[in-house]
Structure formats: structure tokens, C-alpha cells
TORGULO-549219 format. One record per residue (C-alpha): x, y, z; residue number from 1. Coordinates in nm, 3 decimals. Example, Ala and Ser with C-alpha at 12.3 -4.5 7.8 and 13.67 -1.06 7.14 Angstrom:
# TORGULO-549219
{atom {1.230,-0.450,0.780},1}
{atom {1.367,-0.106,0.714},2}
//
This chain:
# TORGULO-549219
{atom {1.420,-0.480,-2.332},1}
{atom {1.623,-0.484,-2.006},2}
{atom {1.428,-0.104,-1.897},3}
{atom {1.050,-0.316,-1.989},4}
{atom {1.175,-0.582,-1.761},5}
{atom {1.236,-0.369,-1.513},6}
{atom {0.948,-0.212,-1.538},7}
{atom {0.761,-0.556,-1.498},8}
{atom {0.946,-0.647,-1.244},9}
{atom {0.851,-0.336,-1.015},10}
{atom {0.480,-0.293,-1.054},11}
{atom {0.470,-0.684,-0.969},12}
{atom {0.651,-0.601,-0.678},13}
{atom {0.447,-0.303,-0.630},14}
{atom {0.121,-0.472,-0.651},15}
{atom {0.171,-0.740,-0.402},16}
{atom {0.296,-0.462,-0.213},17}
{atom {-0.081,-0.319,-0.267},18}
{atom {-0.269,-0.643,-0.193},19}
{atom {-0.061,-0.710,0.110},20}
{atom {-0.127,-0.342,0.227},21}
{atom {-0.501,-0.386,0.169},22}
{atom {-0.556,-0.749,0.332},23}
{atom {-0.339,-0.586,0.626},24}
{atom {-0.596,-0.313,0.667},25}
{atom {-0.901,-0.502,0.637},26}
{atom {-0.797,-0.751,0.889},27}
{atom {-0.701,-0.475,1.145},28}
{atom {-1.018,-0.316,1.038},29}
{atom {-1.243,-0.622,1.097},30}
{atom {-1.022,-0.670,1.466},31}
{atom {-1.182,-0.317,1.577},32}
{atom {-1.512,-0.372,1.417},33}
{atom {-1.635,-0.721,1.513},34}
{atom {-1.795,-0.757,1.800},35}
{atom {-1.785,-1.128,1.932},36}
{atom {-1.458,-1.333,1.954},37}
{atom {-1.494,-1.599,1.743},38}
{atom {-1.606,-1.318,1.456},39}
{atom {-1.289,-1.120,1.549},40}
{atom {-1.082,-1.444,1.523},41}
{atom {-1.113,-1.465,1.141},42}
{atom {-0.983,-1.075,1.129},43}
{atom {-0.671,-1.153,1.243},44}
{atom {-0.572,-1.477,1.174},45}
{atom {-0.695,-1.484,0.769},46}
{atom {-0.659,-1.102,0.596},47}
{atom {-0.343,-1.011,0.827},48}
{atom {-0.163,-1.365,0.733},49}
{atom {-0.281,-1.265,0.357},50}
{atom {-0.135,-0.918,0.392},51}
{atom {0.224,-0.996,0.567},52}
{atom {0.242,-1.293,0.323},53}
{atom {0.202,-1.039,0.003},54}
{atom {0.441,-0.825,0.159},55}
{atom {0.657,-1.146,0.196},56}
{atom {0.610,-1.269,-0.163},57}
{atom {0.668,-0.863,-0.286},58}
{atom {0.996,-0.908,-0.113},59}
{atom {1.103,-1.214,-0.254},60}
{atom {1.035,-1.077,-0.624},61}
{atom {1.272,-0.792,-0.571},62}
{atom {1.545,-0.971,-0.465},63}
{atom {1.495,-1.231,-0.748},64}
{atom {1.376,-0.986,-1.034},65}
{atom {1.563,-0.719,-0.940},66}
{atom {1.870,-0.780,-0.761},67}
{atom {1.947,-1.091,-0.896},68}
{atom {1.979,-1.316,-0.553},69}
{atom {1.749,-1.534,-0.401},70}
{atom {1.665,-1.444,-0.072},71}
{atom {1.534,-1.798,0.149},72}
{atom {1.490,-1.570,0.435},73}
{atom {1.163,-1.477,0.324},74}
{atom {1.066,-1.820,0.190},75}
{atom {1.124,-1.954,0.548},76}
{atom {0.923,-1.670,0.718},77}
{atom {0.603,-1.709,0.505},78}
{atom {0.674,-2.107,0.559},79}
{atom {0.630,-2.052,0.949},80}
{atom {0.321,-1.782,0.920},81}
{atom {0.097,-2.015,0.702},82}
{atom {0.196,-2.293,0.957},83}
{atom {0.154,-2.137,1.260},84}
{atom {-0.131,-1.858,1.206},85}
{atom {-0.410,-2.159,1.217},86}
{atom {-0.309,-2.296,1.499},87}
{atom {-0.283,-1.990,1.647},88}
{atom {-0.633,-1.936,1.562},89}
{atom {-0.755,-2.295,1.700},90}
{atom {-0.623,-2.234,2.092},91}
{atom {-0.779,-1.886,2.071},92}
{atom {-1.078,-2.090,1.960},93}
{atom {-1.074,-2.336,2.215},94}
{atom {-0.984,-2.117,2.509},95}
{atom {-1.293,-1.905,2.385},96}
{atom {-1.504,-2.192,2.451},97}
{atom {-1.358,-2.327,2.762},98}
{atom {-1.448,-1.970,2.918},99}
{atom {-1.725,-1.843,2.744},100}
{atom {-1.930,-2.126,2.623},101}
{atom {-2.142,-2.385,2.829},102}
{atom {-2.094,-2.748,2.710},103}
{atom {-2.503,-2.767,2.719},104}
{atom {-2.533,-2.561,2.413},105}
{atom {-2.288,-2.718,2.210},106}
{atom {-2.376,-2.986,1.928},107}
{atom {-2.348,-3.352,2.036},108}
{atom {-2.032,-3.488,1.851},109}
{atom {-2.146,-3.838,1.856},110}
{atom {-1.779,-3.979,1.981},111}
{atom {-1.745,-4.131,2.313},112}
{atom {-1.556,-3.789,2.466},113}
{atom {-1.788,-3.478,2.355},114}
{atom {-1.585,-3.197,2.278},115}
{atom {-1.181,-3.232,2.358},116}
{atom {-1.202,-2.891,2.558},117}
{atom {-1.423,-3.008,2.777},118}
{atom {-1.384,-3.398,2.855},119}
{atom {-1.041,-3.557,2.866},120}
{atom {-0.965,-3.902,2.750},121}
{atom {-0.950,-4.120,3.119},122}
{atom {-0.580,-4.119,3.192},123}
{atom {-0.397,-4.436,3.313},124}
{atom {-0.398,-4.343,3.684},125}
{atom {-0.836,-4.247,3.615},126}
{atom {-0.850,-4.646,3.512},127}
{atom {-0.690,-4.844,3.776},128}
{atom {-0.890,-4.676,4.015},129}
//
């Protein structure tokens, strides 16, 4: 019983190990083949977080399954990459836009500001002059 639990325990580890491998490799694949930035933004930012995070998630099954321990370190790490990877992806976004694309052929937002990139909010100092 012990040996088949073992057994379990390994090719779950083994095929997050798999998936993780896989996103990794189509992200890094889709960051050489996509041409425009915001198309090579998605590369990146969603099959590479999927990848490290199965490799994360592989990691923490060993350590529970097989060695008996839990390992937090691993928790905390995927915590932080599923937190920070969009908004990551969001200045890359913006700064994209500020550079590369005019305001004119954006769609109109319908708020009193436009697009945040592009028009601040009137400061304090811009209304008591």
C-alpha cells in the first residue's frame, strides 16, 4: 500500500512537472514568435506564470507526499507570481501605448479623463491657477 502511494505520489509530481515544462515552452515559444507587443505580452505573462506555477505546485507535492513536511516557501512564491505577473503585464501595457499608440485612434472611454496614460486628473497646484 505504502509502494502504490508512492507511486501516486510521484507521477503527480511528475505530471505537474510536465504541464509546467510545457506552459514554460509555449510561452517562450509565443515570446520569439509574435510579432507585435501587445501579442507578445500574453506569451510571457500567462503560459510562463502557468509553467513556473506547476513547477511550484510539483514542488510542494513532494515535500508533502513524499517527504512528509510542508514546505510554505513555495506557497509564498506562487502567492507573489500570481500577484505580481498581471501587473507586470498592465505597465508593459501602458508604456506600450504611451510610446507606440496615438490617443486619436483609441476608443472614447466616455469618462471625463480619456485614457489614464494619456490625461492626468488636474492636480491641486493645475486648479488654483
Amino acid at each position: 500500500m505504502d509502494q502504490d502511494m508512492t507511486l501516486l505520489s510521484e507521477l503527480l509530481v511528475s505530471v505537474f512537472l510536465i504541464v509546467g515544462g510545457i506552459f514554460g515552452l509555449v510561452g517562450s515559444f509565443g515570446l520569439l514568435k509574435l510579432k507585435q507587443t501587445m501579442q507578445r505580452l500574453h506569451a510571457p505573462t500567462k503560459a510562463t506564470t502557468l509553467g513556473v506555477g506547476g513547477a511550484l505546485i510539483a514542488s510542494m507535492l513532494y515535500f508533502l507526499m513524499i517527504e512528509g513536511s510542508v514546505s510554505f516557501h513555495e506557497l509564498l512564491i506562487t502567492l507573489f507570481l500570481f500577484l505580481t505577473a498581471p501587473i507586470t503585464a498592465n505597465f508593459i501595457a501602458k508604456t506600450f501605448m504611451q510610446g507606440d499608440v496615438p490617443e486619436n485612434e483609441l476608443p472614447q472611454t466616455g469618462r471625463e479623463f480619456g485614457w489614464a496614460v494619456y490625461d492626468d486628473p488636474p492636480s491641486e497646484e493645475d486648479e488654483e491657477k
